[in-house]
Each structure stands twice: as structure tokens, then as C-alpha cells.
C-alpha positions as CSV (number, residue, x, y, z in Angstrom):
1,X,57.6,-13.5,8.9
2,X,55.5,-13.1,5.6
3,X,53.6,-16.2,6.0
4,X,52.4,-14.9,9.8
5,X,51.5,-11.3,7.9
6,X,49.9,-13.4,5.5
7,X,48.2,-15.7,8.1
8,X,46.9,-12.4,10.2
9,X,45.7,-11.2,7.1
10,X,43.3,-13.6,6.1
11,X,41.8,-14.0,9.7
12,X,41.1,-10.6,9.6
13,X,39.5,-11.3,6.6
14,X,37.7,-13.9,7.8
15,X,36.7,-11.8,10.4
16,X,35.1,-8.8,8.5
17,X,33.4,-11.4,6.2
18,X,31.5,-13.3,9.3
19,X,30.6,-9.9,10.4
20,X,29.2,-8.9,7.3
21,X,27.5,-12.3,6.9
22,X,25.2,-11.3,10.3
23,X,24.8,-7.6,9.6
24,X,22.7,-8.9,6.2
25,X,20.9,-11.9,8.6
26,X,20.3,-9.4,10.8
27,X,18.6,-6.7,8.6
28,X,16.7,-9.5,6.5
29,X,15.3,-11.1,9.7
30,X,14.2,-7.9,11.2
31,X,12.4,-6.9,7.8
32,X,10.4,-10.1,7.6
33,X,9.3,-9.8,11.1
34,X,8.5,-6.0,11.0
35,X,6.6,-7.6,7.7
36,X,4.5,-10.2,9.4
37,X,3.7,-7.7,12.0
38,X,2.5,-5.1,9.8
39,X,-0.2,-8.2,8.6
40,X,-0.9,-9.3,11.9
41,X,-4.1,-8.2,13.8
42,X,-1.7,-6.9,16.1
43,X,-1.2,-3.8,13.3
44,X,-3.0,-1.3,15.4
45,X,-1.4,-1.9,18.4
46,X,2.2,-0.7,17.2
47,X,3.9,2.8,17.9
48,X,6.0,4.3,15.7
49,X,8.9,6.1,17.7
50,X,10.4,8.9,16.4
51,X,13.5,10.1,18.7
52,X,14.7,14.2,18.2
């Protein structure tokens, strides 16, 4: 019984680590492309959306 606790346990690490992996892929990809963008001549064609 402890080695399926122990078993459960470290997928669910495994888990929360993968997720974690993306969520900082995910931010740093979105900052470099909001960073070339803000270079591009496309600059004064963006909106900035601001939701109340």
C-alpha cells in the first residue's frame, strides 16, 4: 500500500512540475513576442484593452 501512496505521489508531482514548466514557457514566449511587436512597424497599429 505505501509504495502505490508513494507512486501516486510522485506523479502528482510530476504533474505540477510539467505544469509549472509551461506556465514559465508560456509567459516568456508571450513577453518576447509582445517585445518584437513593440519594435515592429506594426507599433502604431496596437490597442491597448483595458476591461472594467
Amino acid at each position: 500500500m505505501i509504495s502505490v501512496v508513494k507512486t501516486y505521489a510522485a506523479s502528482k508531482n510530476k504533474n505540477l512540475n510539467l505544469l509549472a514548466a509551461q506556465a514559465v514557457l508560456q509567459n516568456h514566449l508571450l513577453e518576447r513576442f509582445l517585445e518584437r511587436l513593440s519594435k515592429s512597424e506594426h507599433t502604431d497599429k496596437l490597442e491597448s484593452r483595458k476591461e472594467c
